[in-house]
C-alpha positions as CSV (number, residue, x, y, z in Angstrom):
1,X,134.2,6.2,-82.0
2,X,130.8,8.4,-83.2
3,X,132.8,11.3,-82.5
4,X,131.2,14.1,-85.1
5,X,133.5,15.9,-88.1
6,X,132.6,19.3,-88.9
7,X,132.6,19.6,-92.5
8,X,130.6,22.5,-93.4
9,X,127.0,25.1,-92.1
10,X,123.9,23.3,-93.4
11,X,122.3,26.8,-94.9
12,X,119.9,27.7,-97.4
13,X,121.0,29.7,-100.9
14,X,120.5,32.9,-98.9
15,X,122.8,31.4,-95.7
16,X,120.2,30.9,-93.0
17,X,120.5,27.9,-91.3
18,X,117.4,25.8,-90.8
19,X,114.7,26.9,-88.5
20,X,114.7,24.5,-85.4
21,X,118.3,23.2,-86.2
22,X,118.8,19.2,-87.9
23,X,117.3,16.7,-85.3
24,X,117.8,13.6,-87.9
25,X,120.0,12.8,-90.8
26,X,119.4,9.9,-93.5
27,X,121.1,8.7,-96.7
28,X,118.7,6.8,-99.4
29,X,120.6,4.5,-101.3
30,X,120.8,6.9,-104.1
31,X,123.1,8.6,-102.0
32,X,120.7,11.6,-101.6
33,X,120.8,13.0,-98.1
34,X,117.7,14.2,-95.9
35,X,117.2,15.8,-92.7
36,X,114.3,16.7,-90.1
37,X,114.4,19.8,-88.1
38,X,114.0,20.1,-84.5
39,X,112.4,22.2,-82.0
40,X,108.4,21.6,-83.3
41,X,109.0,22.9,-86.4
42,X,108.9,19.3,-88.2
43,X,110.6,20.2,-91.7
44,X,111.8,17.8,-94.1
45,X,114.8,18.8,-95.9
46,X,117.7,17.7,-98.6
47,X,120.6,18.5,-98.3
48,X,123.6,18.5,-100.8
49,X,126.7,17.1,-98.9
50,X,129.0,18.6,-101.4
51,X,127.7,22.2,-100.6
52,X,125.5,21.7,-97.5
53,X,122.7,23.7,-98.9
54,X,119.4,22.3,-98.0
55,X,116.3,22.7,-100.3
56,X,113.0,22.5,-98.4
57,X,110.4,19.5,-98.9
58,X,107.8,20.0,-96.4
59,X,105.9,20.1,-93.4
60,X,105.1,17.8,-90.5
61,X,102.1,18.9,-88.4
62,X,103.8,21.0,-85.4
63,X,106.6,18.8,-84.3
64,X,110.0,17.9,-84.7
65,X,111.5,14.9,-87.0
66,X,113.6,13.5,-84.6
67,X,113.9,10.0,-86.9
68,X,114.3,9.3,-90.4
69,X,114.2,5.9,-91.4
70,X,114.9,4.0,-94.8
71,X,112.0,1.7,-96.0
72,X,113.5,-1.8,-96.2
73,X,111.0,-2.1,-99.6
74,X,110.7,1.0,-101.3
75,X,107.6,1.1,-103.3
76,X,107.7,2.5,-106.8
């Protein structure tokens, strides 16, 4: 149906949720899960599904990831 399951708050160690909010989510085919933020902020997170703590990766240039997309051929 799409319809969304709330499993847990996507926070950082300290609790604080990202800045902007999650405007994309992505698995790689390791099974590692991203996110971009919303709102113009434009960060590029991980986030551990197990815990829902997101580590910080870094920075677009002032505006929001609102897609994430695997590359069909990753390069090494």
């Amino acid at each position: 149906t799409g319809e969304a399951t709330f499993l847990r708050r996507v926070t950082d160690a300290e609790g604080d949720p990202p800045e902007g909010g999650i405007g994309s989510l992505q698995f790689d085919r390791d099974g590692r899960l991203f996110a971009g933020t919303g709102r113009r902020t434009g960060n590029l997170l991980r986030i551990d599904p197990d815990t829902g703590i997101y580590t910080l990766i870094g920075h677009a240039f002032s505006s929001a990831i609102g897609g994430l997309a695997l590359r069909a051929n990753p390069v090494d």
